[in-house]
LUMMI-794322 format. One record per residue: residue number from 1; residue in one letter; z, x negated, y negated of N, C-alpha, C in turn. Coordinates in pm, whole numbers, plus 50000, padded with zeros to 5 digits. Atoms other than C-alpha are relative to their C-alpha. Example, Ala and Ser with C-alpha at 12.3 -4.5 7.8 and 13.67 -1.06 7.14 Angstrom:
seq,type,n.up,n.east,n.north,ca.up,ca.east,ca.north,c.up,c.east,c.north
1,A,50000,49911,50119,50780,48770,50450,50000,49910,49880
2,S,49994,50082,50119,50714,48633,50106,50073,50077,49891
***
This chain:
seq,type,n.up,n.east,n.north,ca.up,ca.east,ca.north,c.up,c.east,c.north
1,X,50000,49915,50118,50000,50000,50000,50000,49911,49877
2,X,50013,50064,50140,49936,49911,49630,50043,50071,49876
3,X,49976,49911,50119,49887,49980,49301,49905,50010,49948
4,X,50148,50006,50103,49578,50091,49043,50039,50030,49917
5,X,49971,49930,50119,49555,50102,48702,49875,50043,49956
6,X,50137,49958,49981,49309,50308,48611,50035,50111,49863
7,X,49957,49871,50145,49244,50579,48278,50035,50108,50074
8,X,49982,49879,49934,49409,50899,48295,49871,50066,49986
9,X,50110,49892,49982,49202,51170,48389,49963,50006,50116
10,X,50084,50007,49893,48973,51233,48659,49861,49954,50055
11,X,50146,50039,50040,48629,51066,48535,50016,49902,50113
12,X,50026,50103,49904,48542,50909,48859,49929,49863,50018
13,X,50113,50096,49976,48307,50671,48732,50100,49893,49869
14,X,49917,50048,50088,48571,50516,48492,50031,49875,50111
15,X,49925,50109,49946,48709,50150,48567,50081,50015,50059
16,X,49864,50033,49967,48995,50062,48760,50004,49825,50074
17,X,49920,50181,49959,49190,49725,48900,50085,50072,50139
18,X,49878,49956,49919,49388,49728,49224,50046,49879,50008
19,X,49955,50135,49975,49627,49507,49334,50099,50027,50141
20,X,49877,49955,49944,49889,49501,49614,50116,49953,49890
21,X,49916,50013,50088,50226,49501,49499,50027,49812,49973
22,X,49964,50154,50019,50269,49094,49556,49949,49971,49886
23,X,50096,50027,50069,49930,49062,49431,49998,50025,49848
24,X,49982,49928,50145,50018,49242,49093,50082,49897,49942
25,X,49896,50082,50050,50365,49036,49075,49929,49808,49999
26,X,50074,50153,50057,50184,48694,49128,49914,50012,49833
27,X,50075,50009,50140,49942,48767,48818,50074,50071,49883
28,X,49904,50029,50128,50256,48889,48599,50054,49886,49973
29,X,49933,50186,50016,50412,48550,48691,49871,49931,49905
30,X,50120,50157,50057,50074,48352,48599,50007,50107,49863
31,X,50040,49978,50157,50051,48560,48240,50152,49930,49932
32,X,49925,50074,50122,50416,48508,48159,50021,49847,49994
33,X,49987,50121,50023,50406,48159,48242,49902,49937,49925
34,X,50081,50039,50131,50095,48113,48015,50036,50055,49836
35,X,49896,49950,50134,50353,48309,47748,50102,49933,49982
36,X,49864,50077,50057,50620,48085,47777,50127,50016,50064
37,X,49874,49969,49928,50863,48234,47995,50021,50052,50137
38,X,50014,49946,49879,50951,48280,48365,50077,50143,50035
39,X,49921,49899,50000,50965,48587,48477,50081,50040,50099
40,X,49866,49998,49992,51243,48554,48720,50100,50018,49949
41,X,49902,50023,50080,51442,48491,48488,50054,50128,49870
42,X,50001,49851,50067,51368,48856,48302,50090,50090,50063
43,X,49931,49867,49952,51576,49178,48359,49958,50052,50061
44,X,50097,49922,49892,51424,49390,48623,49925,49896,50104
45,X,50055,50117,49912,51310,49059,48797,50084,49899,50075
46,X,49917,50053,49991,51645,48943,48908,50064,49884,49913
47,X,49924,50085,50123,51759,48742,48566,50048,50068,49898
48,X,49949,49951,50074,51927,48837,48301,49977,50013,49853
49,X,50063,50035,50146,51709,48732,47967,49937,50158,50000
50,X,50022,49837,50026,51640,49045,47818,49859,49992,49920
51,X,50169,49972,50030,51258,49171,47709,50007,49936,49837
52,X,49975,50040,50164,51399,49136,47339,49962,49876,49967
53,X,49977,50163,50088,51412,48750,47325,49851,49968,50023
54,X,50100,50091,49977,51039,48730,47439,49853,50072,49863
55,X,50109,49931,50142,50718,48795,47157,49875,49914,50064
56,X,50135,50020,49896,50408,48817,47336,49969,50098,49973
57,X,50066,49891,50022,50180,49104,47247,49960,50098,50142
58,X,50055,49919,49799,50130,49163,47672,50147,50016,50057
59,X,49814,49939,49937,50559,49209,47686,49946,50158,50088
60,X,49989,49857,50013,50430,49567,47727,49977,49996,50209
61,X,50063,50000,49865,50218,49498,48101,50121,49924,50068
62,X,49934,50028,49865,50460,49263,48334,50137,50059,49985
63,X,49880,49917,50049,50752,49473,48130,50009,50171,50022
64,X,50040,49859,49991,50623,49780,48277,50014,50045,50169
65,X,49986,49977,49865,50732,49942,48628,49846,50004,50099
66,X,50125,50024,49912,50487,49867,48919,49889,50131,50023
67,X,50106,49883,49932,50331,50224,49022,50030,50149,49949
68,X,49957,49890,50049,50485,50456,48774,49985,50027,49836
69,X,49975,50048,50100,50412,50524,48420,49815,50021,49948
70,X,50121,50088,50092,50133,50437,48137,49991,49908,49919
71,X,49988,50053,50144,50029,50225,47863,49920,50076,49905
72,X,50099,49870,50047,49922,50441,47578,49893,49887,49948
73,X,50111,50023,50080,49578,50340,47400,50028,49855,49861
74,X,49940,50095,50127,49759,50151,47104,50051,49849,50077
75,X,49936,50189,49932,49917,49867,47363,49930,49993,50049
76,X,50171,50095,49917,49590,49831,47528,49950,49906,49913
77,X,50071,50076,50109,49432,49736,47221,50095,49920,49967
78,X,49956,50122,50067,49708,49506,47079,50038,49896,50112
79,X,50014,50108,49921,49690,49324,47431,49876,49941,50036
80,X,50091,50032,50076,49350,49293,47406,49947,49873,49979
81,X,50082,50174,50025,49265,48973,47209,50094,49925,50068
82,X,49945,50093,49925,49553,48801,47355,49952,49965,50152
83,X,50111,50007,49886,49353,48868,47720,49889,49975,50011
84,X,50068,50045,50030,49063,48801,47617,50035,49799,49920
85,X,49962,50135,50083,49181,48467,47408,50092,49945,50164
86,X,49924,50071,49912,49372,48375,47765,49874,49969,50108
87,X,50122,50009,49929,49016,48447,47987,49901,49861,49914
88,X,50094,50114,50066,48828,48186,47692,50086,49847,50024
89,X,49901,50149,50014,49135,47909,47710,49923,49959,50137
90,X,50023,50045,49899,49072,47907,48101,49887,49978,50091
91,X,50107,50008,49930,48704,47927,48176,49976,49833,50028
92,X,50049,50156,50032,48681,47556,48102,50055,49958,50162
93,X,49956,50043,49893,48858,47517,48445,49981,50091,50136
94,X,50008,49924,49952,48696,47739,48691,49993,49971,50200
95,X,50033,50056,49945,48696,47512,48978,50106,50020,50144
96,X,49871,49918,49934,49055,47669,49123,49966,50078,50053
97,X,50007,49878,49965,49019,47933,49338,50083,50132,49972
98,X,49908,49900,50036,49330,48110,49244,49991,49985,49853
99,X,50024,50008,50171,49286,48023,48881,49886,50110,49987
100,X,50142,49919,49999,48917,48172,48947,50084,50196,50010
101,X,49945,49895,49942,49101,48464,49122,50040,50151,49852
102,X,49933,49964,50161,49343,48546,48750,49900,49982,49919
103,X,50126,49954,50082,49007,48540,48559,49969,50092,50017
104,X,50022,49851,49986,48885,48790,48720,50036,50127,50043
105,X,49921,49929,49984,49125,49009,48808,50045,50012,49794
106,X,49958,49992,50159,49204,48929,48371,49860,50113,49959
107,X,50127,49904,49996,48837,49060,48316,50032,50133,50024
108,X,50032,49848,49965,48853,49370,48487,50126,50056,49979
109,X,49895,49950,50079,49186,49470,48335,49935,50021,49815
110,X,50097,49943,50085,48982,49423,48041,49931,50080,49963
111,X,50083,49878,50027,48732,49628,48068,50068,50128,50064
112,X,49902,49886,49993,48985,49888,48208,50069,50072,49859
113,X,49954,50015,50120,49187,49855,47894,49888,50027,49880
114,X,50115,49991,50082,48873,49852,47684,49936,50152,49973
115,X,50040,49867,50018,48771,50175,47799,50115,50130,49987
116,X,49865,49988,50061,49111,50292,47768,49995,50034,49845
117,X,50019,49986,50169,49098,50248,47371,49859,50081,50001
118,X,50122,49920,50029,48748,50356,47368,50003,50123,49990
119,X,49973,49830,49944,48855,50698,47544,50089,50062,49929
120,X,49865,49922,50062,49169,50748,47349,50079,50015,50098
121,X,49893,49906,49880,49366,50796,47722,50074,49869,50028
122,X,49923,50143,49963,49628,50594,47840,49924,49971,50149
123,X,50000,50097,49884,49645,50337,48121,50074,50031,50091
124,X,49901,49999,49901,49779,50467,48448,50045,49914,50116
125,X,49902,50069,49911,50019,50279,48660,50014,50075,50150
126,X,50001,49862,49878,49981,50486,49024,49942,49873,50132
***
């Protein structure tokens, strides 16, 4: 079992991302550790540093329960250039397979998110 994030609604031909649940938690680890902070060490992740002390415009995604929930339209877009600006830092090194992997798995959260704002609907977590 997993998880998708995908727009609300029912438009079948709309984007989505899956992940299993590991699979999801590995590529929150690799964003917040390209933010600065491990997320072990977060609340809800077995640590005790609280969401407050961290300023990252993508707090909103690995700060967000696994398979329950949305992001509305407004935190798509202000995560956004920071995802995009994290996909341009790392093309230069595409030679990783798991690096390769968090590109494109970043991508197609992208264009999830993208059409997201476009649509006006949030981002479901399911």
């Amino acid at each position: 079992m997993g998880l998708m994030l995908c727009p609300a609604g029912d438009e079948v031909a709309s984007p989505d991302i899956s992940w299993s649940h590991y699979g999801f938690n590995l590529f929150r680890e690799w964003l917040a550790q390209i933010e600065g902070f491990p997320l072990p060490e977060m609340v809800g992740f077995g640590g005790k540093r609280p969401w407050s002390s961290v300023t990252t415009t993508l707090t909103p995604l690995p700060n967000h329960p696994d398979d329950d929930g949305d992001l509305a339209p407004a935190q798509c877009a202000a995560m956004l250039p920071r995802l995009e600006a994290i996909v341009g830092e790392r093309l230069r090194v595409t030679d990783d397979p798991v690096l390769q992997r968090r590109i494109d798995d970043t991508r197609q959260l992208i264009d999830v998110m993208t059409y997201c704002v476009d649509k006006g609907v949030p981002l479901d977590f399911c």
